[in-house]
C-alpha distance (Angstrom), angle and dihedral (degrees) to the residues before:
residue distance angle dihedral
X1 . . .
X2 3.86 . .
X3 3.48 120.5 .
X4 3.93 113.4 -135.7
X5 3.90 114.1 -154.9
X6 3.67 124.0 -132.4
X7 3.59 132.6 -168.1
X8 4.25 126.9 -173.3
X9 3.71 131.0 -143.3
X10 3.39 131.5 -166.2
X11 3.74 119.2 -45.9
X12 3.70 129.2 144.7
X13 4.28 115.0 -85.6
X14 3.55 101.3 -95.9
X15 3.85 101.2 45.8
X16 4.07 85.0 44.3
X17 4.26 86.9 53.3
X18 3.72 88.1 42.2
X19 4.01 88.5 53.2
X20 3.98 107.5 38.1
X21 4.09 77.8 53.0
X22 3.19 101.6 62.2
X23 4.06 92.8 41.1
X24 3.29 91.7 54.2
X25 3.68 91.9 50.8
X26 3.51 91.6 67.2
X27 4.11 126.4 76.6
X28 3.64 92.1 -149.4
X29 3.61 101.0 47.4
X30 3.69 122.8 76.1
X31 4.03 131.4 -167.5
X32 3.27 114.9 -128.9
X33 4.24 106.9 -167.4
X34 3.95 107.5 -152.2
X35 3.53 141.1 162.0
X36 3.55 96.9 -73.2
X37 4.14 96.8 142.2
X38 4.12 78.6 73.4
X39 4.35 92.7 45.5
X40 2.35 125.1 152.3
X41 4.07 108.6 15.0
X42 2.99 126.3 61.9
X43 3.61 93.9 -2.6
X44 3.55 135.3 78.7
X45 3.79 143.6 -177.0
X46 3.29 122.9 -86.6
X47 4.05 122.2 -99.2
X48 4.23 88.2 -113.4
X49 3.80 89.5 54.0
X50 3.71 117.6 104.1
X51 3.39 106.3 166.4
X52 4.11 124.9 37.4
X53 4.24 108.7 -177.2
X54 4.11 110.9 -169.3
X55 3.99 127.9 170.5
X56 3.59 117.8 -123.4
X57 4.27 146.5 126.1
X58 3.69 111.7 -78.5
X59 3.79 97.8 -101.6
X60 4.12 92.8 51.2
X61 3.69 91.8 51.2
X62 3.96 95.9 43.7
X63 4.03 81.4 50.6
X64 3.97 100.1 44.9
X65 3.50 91.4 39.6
X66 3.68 97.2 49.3
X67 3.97 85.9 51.1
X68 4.19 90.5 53.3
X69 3.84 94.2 46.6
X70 3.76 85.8 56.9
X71 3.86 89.4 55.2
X72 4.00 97.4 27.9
X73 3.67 106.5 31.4
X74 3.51 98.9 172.7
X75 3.87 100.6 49.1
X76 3.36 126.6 109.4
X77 4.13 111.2 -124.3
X78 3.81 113.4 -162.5
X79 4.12 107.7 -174.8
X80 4.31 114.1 -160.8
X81 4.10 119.5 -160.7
X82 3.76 99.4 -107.8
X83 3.96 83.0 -109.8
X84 4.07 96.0 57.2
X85 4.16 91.8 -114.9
X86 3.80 92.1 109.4
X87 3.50 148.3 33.4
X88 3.56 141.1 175.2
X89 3.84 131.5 -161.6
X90 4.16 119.0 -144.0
X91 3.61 115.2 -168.3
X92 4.06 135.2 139.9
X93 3.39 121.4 -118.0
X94 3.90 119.2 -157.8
X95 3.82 116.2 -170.6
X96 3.16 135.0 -168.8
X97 3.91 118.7 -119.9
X98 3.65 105.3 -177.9
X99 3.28 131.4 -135.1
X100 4.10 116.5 -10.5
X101 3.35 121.9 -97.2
X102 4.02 142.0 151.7
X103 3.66 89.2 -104.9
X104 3.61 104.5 37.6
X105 3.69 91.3 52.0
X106 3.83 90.2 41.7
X107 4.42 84.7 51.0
X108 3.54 87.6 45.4
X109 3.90 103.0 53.7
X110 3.92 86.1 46.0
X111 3.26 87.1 55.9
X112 3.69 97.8 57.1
């Protein structure tokens, strides 16, 4: 079974507990404790870390996790309200097109 890595910002204490809980419920899922009171300047996650979950309001975490996709490209970002009611999940998505033509590219920036 493959392990997926998971670090924690900041968050308050009771969404944190409610969080490392539920990871550590899992067999697959593994908490990886960093040195997210410094996130996200100058610090940031680890290569083997593919998931990085922080609390804040929905214009912070489109910020901060705009900044770490520019650093981390292929981690996975997931963003909870500071009170637990939300969440959002930032991530980039390549895909690949095929080979180039008039109508692909055409489909494609449609698509967009």
């Amino acid at each position: 079974m493959d392990q997926t890595y998971i670090a924690l910002g900041a968050m308050p204490r009771l969404l944190r507990d409610l969080v490392e809980s539920l990871i550590d419920s899992q067999p697959d899922l593994r908490l990886v404790q960093a040195k997210a009171r410094w996130w996200p300047w100058p610090w940031s996650p680890e290569p083997e870390i593919h998931v990085f979950i922080f609390a804040a309001e929905p214009r912070e975490a489109e910020l901060l996790a705009g900044r770490l996709l520019a650093i981390r490209p292929r981690l996975r970002i997931i963003a909870l309200s500071k009170d637990g009611r939300e969440s959002w999940l930032y991530e980039l998505h390549p895909e690949a097109l095929g080979a180039v033509s008039p109508e692909r590219l055409l489909s494609a920036i449609r698509a967009a």
